[in-house]
Backbone as JSON, one array per atom type, in Angstrom:
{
  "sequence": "XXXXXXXXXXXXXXXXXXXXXXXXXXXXXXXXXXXXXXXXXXXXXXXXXXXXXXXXXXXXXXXXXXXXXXXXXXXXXXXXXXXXXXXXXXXXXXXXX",
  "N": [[0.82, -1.17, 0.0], [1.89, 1.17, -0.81], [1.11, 3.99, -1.29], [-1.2, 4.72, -0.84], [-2.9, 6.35, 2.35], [-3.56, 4.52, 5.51], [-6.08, 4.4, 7.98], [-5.49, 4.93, 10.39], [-3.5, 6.25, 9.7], [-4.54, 8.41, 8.04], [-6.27, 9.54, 10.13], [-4.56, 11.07, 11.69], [-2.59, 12.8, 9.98], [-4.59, 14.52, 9.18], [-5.19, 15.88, 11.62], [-2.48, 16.47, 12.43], [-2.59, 18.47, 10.05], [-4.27, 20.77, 11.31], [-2.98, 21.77, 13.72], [-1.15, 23.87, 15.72], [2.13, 24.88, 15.45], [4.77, 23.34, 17.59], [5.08, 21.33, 20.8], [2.92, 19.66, 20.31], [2.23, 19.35, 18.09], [4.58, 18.24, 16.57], [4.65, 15.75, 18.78], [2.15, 14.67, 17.19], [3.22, 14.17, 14.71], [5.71, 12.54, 15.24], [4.4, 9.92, 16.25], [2.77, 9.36, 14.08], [5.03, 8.59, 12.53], [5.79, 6.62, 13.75], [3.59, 4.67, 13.28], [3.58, 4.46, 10.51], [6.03, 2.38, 10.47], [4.77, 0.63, 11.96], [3.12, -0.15, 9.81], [4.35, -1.07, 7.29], [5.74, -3.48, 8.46], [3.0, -4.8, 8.27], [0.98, -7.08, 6.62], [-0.72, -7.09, 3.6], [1.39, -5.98, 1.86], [4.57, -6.4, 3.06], [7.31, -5.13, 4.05], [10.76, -5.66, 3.49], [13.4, -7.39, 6.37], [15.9, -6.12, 6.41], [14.81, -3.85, 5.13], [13.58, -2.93, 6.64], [14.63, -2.23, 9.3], [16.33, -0.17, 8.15], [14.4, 1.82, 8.09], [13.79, 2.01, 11.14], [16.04, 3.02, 12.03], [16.5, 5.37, 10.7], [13.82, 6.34, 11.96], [14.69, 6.4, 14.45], [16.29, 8.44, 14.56], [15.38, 11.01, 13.62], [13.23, 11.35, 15.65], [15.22, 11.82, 17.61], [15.48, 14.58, 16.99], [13.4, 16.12, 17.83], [11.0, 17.75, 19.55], [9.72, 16.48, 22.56], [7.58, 15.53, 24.83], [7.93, 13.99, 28.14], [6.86, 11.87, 29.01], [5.37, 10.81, 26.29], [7.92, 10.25, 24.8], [9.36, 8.26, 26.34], [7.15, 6.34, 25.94], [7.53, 6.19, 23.06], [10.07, 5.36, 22.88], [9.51, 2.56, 23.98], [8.5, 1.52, 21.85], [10.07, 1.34, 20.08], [11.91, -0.37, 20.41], [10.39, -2.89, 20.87], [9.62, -2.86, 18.21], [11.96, -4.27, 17.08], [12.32, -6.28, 16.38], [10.75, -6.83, 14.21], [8.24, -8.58, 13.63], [5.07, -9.17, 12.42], [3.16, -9.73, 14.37], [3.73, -8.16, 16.55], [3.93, -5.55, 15.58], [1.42, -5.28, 15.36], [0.47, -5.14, 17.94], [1.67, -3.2, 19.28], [0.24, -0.92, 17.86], [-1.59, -1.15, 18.96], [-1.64, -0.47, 21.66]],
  "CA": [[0.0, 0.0, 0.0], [2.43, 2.3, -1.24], [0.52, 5.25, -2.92], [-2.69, 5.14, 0.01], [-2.49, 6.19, 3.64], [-4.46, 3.46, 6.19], [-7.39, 5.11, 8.22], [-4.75, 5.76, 11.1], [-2.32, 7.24, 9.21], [-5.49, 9.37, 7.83], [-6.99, 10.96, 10.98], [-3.3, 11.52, 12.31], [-2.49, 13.83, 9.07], [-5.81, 15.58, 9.58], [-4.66, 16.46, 12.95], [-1.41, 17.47, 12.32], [-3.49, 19.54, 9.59], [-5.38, 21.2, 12.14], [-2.53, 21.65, 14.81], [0.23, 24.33, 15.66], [3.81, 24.16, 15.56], [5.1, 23.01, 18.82], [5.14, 19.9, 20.95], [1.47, 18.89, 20.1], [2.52, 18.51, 16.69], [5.81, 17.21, 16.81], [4.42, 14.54, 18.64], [1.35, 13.98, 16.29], [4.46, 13.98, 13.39], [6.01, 11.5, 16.1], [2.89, 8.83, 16.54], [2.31, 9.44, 12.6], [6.45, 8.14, 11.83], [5.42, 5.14, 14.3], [2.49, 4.33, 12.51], [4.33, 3.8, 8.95], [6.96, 1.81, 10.62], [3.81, -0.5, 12.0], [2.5, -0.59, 8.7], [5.29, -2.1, 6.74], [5.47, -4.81, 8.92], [1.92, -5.69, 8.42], [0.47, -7.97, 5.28], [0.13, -7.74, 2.2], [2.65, -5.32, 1.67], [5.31, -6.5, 4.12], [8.52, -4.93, 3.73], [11.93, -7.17, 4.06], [13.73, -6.95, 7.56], [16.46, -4.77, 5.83], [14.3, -2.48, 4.85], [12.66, -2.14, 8.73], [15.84, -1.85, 10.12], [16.7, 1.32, 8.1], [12.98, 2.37, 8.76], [13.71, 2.25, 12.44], [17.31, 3.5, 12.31], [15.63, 7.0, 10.35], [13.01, 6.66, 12.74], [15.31, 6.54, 15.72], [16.96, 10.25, 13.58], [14.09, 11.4, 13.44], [12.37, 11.1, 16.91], [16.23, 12.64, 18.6], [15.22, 15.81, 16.94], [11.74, 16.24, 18.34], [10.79, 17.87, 21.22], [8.31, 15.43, 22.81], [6.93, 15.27, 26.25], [8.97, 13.0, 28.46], [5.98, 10.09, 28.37], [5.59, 10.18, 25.28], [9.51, 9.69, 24.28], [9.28, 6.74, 26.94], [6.57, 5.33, 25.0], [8.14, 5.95, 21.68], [11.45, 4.46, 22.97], [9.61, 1.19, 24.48], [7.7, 0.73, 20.7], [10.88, 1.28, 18.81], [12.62, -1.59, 21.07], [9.55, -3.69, 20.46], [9.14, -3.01, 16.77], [13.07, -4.27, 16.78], [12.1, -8.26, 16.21], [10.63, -6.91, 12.68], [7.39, -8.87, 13.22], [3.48, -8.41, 12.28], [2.39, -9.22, 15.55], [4.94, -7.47, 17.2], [3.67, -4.0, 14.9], [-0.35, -4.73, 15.81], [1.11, -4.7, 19.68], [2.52, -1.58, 19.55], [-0.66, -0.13, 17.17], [-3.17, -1.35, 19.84], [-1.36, 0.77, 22.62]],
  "C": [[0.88, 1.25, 0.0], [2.3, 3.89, -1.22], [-0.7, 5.62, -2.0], [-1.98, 5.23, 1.64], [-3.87, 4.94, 4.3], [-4.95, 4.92, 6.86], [-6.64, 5.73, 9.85], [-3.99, 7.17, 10.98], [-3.63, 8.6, 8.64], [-5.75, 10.6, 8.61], [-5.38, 11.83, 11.91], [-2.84, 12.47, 11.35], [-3.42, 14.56, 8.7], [-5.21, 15.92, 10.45], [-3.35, 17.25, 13.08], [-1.65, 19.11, 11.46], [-3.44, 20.8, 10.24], [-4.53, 21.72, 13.7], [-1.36, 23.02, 14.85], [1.32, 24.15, 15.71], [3.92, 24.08, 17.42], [5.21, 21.66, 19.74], [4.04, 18.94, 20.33], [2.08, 18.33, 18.59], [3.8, 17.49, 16.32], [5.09, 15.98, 17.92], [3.32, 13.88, 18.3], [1.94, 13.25, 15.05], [4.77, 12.49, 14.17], [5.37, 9.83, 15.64], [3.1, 8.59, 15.05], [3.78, 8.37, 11.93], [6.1, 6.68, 12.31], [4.59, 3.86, 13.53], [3.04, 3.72, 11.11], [5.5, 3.08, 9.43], [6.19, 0.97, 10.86], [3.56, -0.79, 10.67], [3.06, -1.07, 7.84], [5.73, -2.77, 7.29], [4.06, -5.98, 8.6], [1.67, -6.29, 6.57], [-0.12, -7.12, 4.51], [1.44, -7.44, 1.71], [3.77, -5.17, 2.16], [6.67, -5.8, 3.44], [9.95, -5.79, 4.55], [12.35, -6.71, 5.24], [14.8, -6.18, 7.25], [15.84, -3.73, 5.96], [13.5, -1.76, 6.18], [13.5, -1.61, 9.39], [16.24, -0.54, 9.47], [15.61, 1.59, 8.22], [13.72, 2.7, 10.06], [15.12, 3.22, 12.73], [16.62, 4.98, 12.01], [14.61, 7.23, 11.16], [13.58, 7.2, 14.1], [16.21, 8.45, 15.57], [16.52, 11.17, 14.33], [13.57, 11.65, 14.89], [14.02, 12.19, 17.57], [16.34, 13.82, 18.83], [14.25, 16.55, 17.08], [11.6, 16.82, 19.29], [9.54, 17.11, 21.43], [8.12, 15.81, 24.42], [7.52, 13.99, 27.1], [7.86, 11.56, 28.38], [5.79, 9.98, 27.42], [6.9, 9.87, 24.55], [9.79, 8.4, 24.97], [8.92, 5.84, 26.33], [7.35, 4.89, 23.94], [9.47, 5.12, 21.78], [10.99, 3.05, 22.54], [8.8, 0.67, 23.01], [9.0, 0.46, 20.02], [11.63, 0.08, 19.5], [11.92, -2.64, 20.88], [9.58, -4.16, 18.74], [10.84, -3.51, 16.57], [13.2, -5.78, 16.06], [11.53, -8.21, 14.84], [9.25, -7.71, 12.4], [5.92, -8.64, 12.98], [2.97, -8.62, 13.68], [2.9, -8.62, 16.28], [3.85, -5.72, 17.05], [2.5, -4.34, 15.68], [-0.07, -4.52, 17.13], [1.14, -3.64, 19.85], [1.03, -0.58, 18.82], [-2.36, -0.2, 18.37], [-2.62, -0.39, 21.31], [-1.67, 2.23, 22.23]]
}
């Protein structure tokens, strides 16, 4: 699913939409980077474990230069340590928190 966002990734880029600069958004941006790292784990469109691992490495970039809220950088740590095993149930884990 290349070319379409899922119905997460949807109302999370409405929101950022709809949001000012500052932490709120940086960590809607945040949640939103998470979200496409779940979603190429999941079926049909799985992406190889190469390609997760630089996902997560740019994700891990990415997230250092954020200002976040200290629970949510906790969170985001304990998904990106989770999402590290590369698998689909692993991602829906982390998408159901």
């Amino acid at each position: 699913m290349p070319n379409q966002l899922t119905s997460a990734e949807t109302t999370l880029v409405d929101a950022l939409e709809t949001s000012v600069r500052g932490p709120r958004r940086n960590g809607l941006f945040a949640l939103w980077l998470v979200v496409r790292v779940c979603d190429g784990l999941l079926p049909p469109d799985s992406v190889s474990l190469r390609a997760h691992r630089r996902r997560l490495e740019g994700l891990a970039r990415r997230l250092s230069s954020l200002t976040l809220a200290p629970g949510l950088r906790r969170i985001l740590s304990g998904c990106m340590g989770d999402l590290s095993d590369g698998t689909a149930p692993t991602a829906v884990d982390v998408l159901e928190r």
